[in-house]
C-alpha positions in Angstrom: 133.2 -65.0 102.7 131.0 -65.9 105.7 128.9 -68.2 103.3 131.6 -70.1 101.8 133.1 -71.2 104.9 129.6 -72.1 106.1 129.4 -74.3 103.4 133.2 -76.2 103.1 131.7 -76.8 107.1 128.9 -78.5 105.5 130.5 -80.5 103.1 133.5 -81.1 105.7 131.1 -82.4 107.9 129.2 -84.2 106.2 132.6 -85.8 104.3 134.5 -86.7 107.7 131.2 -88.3 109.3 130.8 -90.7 106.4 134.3 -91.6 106.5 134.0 -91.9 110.7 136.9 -89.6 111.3 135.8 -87.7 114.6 138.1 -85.8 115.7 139.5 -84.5 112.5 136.1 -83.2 112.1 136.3 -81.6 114.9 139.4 -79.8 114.7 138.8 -78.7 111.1 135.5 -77.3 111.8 136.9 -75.3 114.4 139.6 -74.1 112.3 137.2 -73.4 110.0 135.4 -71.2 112.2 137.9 -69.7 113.0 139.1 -68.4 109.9 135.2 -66.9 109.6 135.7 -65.0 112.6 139.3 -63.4 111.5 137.7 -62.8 108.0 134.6 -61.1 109.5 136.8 -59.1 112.3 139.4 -57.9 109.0 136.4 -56.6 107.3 134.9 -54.6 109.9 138.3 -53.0 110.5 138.8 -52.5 106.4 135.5 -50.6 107.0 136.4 -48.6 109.9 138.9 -47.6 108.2 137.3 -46.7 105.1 134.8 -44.4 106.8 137.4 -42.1 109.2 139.5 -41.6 105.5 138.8 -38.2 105.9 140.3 -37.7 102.4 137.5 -39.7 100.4 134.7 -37.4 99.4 132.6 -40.0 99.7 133.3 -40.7 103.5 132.3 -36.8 104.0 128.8 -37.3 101.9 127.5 -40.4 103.4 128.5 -38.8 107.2 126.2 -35.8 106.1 123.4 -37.7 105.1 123.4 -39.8 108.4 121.6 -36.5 110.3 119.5 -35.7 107.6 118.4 -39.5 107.3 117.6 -39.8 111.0 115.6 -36.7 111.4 113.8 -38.1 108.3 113.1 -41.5 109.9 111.8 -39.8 113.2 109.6 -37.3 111.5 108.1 -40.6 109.6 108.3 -43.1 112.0 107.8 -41.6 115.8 106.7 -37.5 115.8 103.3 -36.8 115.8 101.5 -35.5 112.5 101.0 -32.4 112.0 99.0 -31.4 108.8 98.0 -27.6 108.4 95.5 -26.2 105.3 95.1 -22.6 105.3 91.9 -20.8 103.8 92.0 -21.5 100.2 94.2 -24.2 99.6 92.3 -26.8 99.3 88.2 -27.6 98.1 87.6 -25.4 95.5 87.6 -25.4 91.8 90.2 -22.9 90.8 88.6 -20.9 87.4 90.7 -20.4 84.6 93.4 -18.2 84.9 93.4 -17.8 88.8 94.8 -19.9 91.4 93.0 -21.4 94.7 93.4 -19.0 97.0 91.8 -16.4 94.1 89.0 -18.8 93.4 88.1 -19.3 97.1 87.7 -15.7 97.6 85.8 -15.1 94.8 83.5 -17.7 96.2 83.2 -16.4 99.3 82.2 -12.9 97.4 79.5 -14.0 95.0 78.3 -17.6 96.6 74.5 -17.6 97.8 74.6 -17.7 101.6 70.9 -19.3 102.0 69.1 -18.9 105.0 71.4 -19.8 107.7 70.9 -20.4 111.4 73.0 -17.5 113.8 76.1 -17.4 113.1 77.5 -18.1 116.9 75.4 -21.2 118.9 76.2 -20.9 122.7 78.4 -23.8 124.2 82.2 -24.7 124.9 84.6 -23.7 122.0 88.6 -24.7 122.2 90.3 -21.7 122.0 93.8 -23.0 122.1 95.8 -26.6 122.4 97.0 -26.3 125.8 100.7 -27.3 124.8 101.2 -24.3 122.8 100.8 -22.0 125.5 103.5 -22.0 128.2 103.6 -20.6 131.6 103.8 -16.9 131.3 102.7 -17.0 127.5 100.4 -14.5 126.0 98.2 -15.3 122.5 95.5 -13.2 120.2 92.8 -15.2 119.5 89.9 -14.3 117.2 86.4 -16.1 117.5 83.1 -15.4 117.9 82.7 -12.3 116.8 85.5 -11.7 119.6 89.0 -10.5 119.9 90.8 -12.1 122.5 93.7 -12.4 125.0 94.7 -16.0 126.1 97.3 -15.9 128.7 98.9 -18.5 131.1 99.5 -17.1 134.4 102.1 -18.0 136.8 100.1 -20.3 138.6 99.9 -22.1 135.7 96.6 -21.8 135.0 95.1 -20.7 131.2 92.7 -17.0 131.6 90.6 -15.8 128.8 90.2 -12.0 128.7 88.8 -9.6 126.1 91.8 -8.1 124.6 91.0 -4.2 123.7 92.5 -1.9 126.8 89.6 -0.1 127.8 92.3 2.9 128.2 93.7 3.5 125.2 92.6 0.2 122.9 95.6 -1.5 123.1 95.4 -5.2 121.8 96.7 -6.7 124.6 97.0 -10.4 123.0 99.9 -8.7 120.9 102.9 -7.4 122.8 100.6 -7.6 126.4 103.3 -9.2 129.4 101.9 -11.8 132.1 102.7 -10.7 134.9 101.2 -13.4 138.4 98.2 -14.1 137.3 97.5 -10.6 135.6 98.1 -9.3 131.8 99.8 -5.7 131.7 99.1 -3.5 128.5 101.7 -3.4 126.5 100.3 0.6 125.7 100.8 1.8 129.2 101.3 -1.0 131.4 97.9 -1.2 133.1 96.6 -4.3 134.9 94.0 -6.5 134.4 93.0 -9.7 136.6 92.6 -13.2 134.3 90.0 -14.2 137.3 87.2 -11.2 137.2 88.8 -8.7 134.3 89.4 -5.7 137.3 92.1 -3.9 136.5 94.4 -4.1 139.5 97.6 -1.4 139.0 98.0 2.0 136.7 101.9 2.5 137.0 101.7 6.2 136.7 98.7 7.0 139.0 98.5 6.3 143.3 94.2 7.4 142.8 91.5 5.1 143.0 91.3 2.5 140.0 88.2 3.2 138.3 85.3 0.8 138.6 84.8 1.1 134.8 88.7 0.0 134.2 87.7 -4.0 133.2 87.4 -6.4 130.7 85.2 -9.2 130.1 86.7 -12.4 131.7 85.3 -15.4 130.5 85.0 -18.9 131.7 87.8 -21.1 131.2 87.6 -25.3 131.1 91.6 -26.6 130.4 90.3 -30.5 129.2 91.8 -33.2 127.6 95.1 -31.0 126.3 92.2 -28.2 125.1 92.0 -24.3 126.2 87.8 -23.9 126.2 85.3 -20.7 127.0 82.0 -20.7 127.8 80.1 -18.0 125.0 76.3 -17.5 125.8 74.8 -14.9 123.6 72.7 -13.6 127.0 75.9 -14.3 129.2 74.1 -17.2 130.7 76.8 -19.1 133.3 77.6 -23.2 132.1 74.8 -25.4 132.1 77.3 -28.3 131.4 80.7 -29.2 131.1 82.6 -31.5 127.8 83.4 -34.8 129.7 87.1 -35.5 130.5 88.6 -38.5 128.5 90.4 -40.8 131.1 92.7 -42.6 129.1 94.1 -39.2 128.1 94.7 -37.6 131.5 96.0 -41.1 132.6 98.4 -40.8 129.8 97.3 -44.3 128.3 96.2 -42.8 125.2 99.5 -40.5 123.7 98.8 -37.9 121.4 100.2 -39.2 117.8 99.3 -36.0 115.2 96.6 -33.0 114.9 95.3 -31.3 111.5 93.9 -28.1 111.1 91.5 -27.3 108.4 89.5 -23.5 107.9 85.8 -24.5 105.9 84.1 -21.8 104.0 80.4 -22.3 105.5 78.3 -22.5 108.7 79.2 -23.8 111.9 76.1 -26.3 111.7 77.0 -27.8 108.2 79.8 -30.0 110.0 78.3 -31.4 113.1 75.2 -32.2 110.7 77.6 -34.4 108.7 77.5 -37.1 110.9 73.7 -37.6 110.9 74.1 -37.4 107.4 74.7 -41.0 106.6 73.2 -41.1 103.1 76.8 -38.7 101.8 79.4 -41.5 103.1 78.8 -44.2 100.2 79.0 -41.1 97.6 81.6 -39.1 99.3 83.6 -41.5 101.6 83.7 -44.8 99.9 86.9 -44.3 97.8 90.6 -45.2 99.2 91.8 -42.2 100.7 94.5 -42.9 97.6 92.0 -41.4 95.4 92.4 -38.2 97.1 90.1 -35.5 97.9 89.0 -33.9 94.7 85.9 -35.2 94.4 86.0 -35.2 90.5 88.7 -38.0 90.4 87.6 -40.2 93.6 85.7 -42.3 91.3 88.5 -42.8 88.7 89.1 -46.4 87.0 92.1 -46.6 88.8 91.2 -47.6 92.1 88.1 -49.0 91.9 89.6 -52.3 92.9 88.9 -50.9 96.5 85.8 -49.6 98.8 85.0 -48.6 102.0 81.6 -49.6 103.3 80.1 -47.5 106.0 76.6 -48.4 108.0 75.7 -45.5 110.9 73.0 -44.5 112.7 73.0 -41.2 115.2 70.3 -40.8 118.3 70.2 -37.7 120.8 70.8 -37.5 124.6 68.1 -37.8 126.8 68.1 -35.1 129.8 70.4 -34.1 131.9 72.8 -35.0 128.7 70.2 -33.7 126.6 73.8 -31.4 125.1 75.2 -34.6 123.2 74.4 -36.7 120.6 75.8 -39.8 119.4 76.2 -41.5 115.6 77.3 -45.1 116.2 79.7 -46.0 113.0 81.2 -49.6 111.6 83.9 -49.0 108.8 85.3 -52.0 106.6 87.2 -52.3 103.2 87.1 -54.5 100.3 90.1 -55.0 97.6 89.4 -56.9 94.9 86.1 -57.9 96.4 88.2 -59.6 99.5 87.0 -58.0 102.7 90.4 -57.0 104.8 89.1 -57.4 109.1 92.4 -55.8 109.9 90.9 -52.3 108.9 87.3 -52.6 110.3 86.7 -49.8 112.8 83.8 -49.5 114.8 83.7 -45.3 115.9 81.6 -44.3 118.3 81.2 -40.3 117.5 79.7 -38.0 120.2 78.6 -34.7 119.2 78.9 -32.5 122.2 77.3 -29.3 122.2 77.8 -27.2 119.3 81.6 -27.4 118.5 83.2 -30.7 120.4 83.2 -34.1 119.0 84.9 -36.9 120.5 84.9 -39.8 118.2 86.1 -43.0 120.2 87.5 -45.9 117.6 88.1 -49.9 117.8 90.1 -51.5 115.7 93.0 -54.5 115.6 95.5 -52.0 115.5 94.2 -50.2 118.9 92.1 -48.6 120.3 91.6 -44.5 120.6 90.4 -41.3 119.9 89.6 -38.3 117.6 88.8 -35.2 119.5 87.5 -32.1 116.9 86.8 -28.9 118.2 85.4 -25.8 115.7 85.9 -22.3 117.1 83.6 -19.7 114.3 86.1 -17.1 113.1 83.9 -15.7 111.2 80.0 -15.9 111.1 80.8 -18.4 107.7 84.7 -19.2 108.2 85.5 -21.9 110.8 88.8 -23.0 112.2 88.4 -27.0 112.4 91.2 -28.9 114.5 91.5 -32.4 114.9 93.6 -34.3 117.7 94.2 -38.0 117.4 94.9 -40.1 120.8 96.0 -43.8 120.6 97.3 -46.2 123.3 100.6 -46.0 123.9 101.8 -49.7 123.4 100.5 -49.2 119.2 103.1 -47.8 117.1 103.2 -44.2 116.4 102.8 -44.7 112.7 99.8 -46.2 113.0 98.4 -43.2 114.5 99.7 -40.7 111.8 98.1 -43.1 109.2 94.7 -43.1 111.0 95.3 -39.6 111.0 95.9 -39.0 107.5 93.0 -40.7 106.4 90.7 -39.3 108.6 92.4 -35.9 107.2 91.6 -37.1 103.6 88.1 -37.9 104.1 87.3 -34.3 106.1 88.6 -32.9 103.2 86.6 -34.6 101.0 84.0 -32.9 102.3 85.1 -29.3 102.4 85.1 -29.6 98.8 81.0 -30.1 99.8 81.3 -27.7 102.5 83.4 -24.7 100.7 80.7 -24.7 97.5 77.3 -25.4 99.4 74.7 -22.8 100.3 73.0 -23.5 104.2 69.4 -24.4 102.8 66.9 -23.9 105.6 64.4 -25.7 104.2 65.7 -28.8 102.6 63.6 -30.7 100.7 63.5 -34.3 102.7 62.1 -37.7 101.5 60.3 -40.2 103.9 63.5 -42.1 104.5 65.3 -43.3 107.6 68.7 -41.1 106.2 66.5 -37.9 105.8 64.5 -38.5 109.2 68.2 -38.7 111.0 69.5 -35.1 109.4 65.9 -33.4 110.4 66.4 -34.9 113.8 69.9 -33.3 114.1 68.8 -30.1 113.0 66.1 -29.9 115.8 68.5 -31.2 118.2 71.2 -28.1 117.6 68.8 -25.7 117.6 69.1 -26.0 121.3 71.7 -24.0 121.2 71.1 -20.8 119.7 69.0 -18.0 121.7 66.8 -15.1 121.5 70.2 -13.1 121.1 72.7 -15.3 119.6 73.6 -13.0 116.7 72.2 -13.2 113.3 73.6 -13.5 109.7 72.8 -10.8 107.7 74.6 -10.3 104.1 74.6 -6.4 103.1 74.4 -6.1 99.2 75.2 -3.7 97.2 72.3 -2.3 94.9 74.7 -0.1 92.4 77.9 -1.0 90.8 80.4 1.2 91.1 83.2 1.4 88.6 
């Protein structure tokens, strides 16, 4: 209705200015006007109407989808990502007849382990996302070869304790209460300091506390939203510290998502991958719309695009002799057209043996990756990934730089999950091969006369 009186307007005006008539133009374009506005105020009120008929089914449908729709839109458009793969469901081959989850531990059972490095390097590990531990909170945490109690104390501040009683044997991660800045037992109530590991009350007893009633408190870094320990195979105090990103304290880079992956192999395999550069044309140059089985990534049907990669990584010199850097450039062709809007140039530092912070710059903003591995086993590792982005960029663009970064990780577990550690690769005089040997040389730094070995027990008679 709008339209049509928009256009007898038009051709009114147009008529009455040829014929010179003024203000008859006038006045009928304002009557014409108008009679829009009346026509446009009935059918808002027909449609008001319509929708409180609390008679017609379909007025009770479409006010049912409205919540649903919304929550939809926000979880798309504004809430942080948040994609979880458990152990086995993803980066295996699943044999005939069994599923993934049988597959992958069947290949943990029979796969050849190689020759690997110990299992547990000394450094800072993430025990913990600090917003999923509130004030007075109490978690289990398993890692390096450790069970432990992470615990928020009323001062606010995170402690790391071992988590066995020495009473009774109590897990005190499970059921244990926070009580100041002290976990109680949940066995018999006994408690134990977050700062030292003392224990500091026995309900039931007014005697002297035992000098041997303690735990092994460990040291505690909270850092950019992360929960971190110190673990040193001799129990060696910090020799450094993971550097504290700015523009996340600041709260100019928000955090838009997280994924959380468990590979099937040793810790070293996944910091080596980014001295690798020779895998990212064969691994990573597909769209991330080809997926992760790496069977398929090279199908027919999206060939029409490719991601290019060039990278080089260099180690610290002394005192940040800890970190080392790859310097990455990203861009993508479709149809042979190179699109700018998706170059990326990543600045990835590796520091120590489990912390990567892998700055990006692109025309959609700038920000940050932040992946932390914590060893839950000597050949099981829990991979977490944070993305940061300034806050002015719109959340979606974060999930999506999330998502793919997502795809391409698990591109390689499918690499990771299968692989044996081979401690003596053979290597080729090349620039590619030079960069992985140099990494390998560089970690090494962190393992010790004690850090603990891997040895696999076989069996050497089959028992029915």
């Amino acid at each position: 209705m709008l339209r049509i009186t928009l256009f007898l307007t038009l051709v009114c005006s147009v008529t009455y200015v040829s014929a010179g008539v003024t203000d008859t133009l006038l006045f009928e374009v304002g009557r014409l006007w108008i009679q829009a506005t009346r026509d446009l105020w009935s059918s808002m009120k027909n449609l008001v109407v319509y929708l409180t008929d609390t008679s017609n089914m379909y007025v009770w449908v479409c006010l049912a989808a409205v919540p649903v729709v919304c929550y939809y839109a926000y979880k798309f458009f504004w809430a942080p990502l948040n994609r979880v793969h458990g152990f086995g469901t993803l980066g295996y081959v699943p044999d005939a007849g069994r599923s993934m989850k049988e597959t992958a531990n069947q290949v943990r059972k029979r796969r050849q382990c190689g020759n690997p490095p110990p299992a547990y390097p000394n450094g800072w590990f993430s025990v913990m996302e600090s917003r999923m531990l509130q004030v007075g909170e109490v978690k289990s945490v398993h890692g390096l070869g450790l069970d432990l109690a992470v615990f928020r104390g009323e001062d606010g501040v995170a402690y790391v304790i071992d988590a066995y009683c020495p009473h009774n044997g109590a897990n005190m991660g499970i059921g244990g209460r926070v009580v100041g800045n002290c976990l109680a037992c949940p066995f018999h109530a006994w408690q134990f300091k977050g700062t030292d590991g003392k224990c500091t009350k026995i309900p039931y007893s007014d005697g002297k506390i035992p000098d041997v009633a303690k735990v092994n408190s460990y040291n505690v870094l909270e850092r950019n939203q992360m929960i971190f320990i110190w673990f040193h195979a001799e129990g060696g105090q910090p020799t450094w510290e993971p550097p504290e990103i700015e523009e996340i304290t600041s709260g100019e880079w928000v955090f838009r998502g997280r994924s959380e992956h468990y590979v099937n192999a040793h810790i070293e395999e996944i910091p080596e991958n980014g001295a690798d550069v020779a895998h990212f044309e064969p691994v990573h140059s597909a769209l991330v719309t080809a997926g992760t089985d790496l069977r398929y990534i090279t199908s027919k049907l999206w060939d029409f695009g490719h991601h290019t990669f060039t990278g080089s990584w260099e180690a610290h010199s002394k005192p940040e002799g800890h970190i080392g850097s790859l310097t990455l450039k990203h861009s993508l062709s479709l149809f042979g057209f190179h699109i700018p809007v998706l170059d990326l140039k990543v600045t990835a530092m590796q520091i120590g043996p489990a912390i990567v912070h892998m700055f990006f710059d692109s025309p959609a903003g700038k920000g940050v990756y932040v992946q932390s591995l914590l060893p839950e086993e000597p050949l099981m590792q829990k991979m977490v990934h944070h993305i940061y982005m300034n806050w002015m960029a719109p959340p979606i663009v974060g999930k999506f730089f999330l998502y793919s970064e997502a795809v391409q990780v698990e591109r390689d577990m499918m690499i990771w999950n299968n692989k044996k550690y081979e401690g003596r690769p053979v290597f080729v005089k090349s620039p590619e091969d030079q960069m992985v040997a140099k990494h390998r040389r560089w970690y090494s730094q962190f393992y010790s006369e004690n850090s603990q070995k891997l040895t696999m027990r076989k069996d050497s008679k089959i028992e029915w």
